[in-house]
C-alpha positions in Angstrom: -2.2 -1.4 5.3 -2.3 -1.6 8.9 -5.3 -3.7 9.9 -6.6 -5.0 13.6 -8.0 -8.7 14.1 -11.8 -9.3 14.6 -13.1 -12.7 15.6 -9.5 -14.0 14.1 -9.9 -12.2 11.0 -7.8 -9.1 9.7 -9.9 -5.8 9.4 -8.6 -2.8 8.1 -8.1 0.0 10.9 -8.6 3.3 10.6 -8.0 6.3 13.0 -10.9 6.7 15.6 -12.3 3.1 14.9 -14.4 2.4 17.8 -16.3 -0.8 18.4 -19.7 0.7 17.7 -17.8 1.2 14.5 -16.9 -2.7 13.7 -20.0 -4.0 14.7 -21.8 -1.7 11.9 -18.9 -2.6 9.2 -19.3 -6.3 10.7 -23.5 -6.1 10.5 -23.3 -7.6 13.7 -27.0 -7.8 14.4 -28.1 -10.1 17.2 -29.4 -8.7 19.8 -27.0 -10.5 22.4 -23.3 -9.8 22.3 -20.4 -9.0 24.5 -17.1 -7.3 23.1 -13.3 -8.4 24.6 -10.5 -6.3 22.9 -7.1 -7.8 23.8 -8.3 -10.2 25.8 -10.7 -7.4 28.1 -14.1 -7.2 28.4 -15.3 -3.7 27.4 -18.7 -2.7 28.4 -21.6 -1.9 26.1 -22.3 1.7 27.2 -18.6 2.1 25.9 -18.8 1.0 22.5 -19.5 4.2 21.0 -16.4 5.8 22.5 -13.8 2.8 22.7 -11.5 3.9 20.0 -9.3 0.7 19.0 -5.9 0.6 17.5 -3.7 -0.8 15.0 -3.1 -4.4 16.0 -5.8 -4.5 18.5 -7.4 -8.0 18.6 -11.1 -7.7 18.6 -13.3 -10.5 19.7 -17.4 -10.2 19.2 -19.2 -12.5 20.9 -22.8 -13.8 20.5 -24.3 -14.8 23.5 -27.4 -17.6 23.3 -30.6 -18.0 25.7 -31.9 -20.9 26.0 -32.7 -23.8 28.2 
């Protein structure tokens, strides 16, 4: 099976996998995140269009407030 990486983990891929997509399979929930695939940070309003491919490497952030 052909799979992509996410936070350094393999994940199976499927055709039109889009990050909106992993962060559901993922249940990425917190409300502060940032997305890099291959290395390049992809905007948020692109998530839901961002279709990924076999081998990408996926990295999902979480990104803390604080003081």
């Amino acid at each position: 099976m052909t799979a992509l990486t996410v936070n350094g983990d393999p994940h199976p891929f499927s055709e039109g996998l889009t990050i909106a997509d992993i962060i559901d399979q993922k249940k990425y929930s917190f409300p502060l995140k940032t997305v890099f695939v291959n290395g390049t940070r992809i905007p948020k309003e692109e998530w839901p269009t961002h279709v990924l491919r076999a081998g990408d490497v996926v990295d999902v952030l979480h990104m803390m407030s604080g003081g």
